[in-house]
C-alpha positions in Angstrom: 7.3 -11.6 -9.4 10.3 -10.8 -6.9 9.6 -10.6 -2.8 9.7 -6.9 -3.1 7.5 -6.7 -6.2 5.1 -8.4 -4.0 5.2 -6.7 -1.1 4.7 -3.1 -3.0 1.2 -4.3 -4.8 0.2 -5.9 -1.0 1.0 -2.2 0.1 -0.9 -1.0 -3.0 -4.0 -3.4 -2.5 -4.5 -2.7 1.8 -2.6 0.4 3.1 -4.3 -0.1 6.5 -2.3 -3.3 7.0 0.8 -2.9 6.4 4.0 -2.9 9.2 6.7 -0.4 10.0 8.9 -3.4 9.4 7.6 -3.7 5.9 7.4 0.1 5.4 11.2 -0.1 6.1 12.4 -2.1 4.3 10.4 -0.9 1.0 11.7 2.2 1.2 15.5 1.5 2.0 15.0 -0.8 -1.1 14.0 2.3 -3.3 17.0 4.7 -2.2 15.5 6.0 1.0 17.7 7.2 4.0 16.5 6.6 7.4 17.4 8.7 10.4 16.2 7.7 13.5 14.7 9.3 15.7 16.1 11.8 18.6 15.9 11.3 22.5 12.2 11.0 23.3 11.0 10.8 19.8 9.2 8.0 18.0 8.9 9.2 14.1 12.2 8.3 12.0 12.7 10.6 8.7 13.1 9.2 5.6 15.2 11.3 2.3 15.5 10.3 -0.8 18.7 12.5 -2.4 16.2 12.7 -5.8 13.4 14.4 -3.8 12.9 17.9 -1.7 10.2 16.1 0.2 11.2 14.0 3.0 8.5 11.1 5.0 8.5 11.0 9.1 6.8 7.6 10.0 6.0 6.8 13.7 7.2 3.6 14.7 3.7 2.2 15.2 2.1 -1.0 14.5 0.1 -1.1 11.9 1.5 1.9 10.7 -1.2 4.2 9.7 -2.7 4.4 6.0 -2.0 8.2 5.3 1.5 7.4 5.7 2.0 4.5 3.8 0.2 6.2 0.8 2.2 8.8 1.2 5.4 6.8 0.8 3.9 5.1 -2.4 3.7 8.5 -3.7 7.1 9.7 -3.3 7.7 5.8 -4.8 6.2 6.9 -8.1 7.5 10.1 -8.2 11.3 8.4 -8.1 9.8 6.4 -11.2 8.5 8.8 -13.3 11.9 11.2 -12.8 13.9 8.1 -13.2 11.8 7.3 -17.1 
């Protein structure tokens, strides 16, 4: 089982722990873009060119479960359009 692999079922296992460092990298990993954020702003956007939806992820730490189960959802969607 790869880093990444790893990382993914720790995300799976305990949302509520999980980094924006982590987040990050998990999703740039599966084809996400990342714009950052604007003056004043702390959320960065993530797109997926595969998707209509897009994720905006404050820069917090621990970032908070909602949004990393959100992410893991627009992760399987990418796998079951990619099958």
């Amino acid at each position: 089982m790869s880093r990444f692999e790893k990382l993914l079922l720790g995300m799976k296992q305990n949302p509520k722990n999980v980094s924006f460092e982590e987040l990050d990298k998990v999703l740039k990993k599966c084809g996400f873009e990342r714009r950052n954020p604007g003056s004043g702003s702390s959320h960065y956007t993530y797109a997926h060119p595969q998707l209509m939806d897009i994720l905006t992820v404050p820069k917090s730490r621990p970032v908070k479960a909602v949004y990393v189960k959100r992410a893991l959802q627009l992760i399987e969607l990418l796998d079951k359009e990619g099958d």
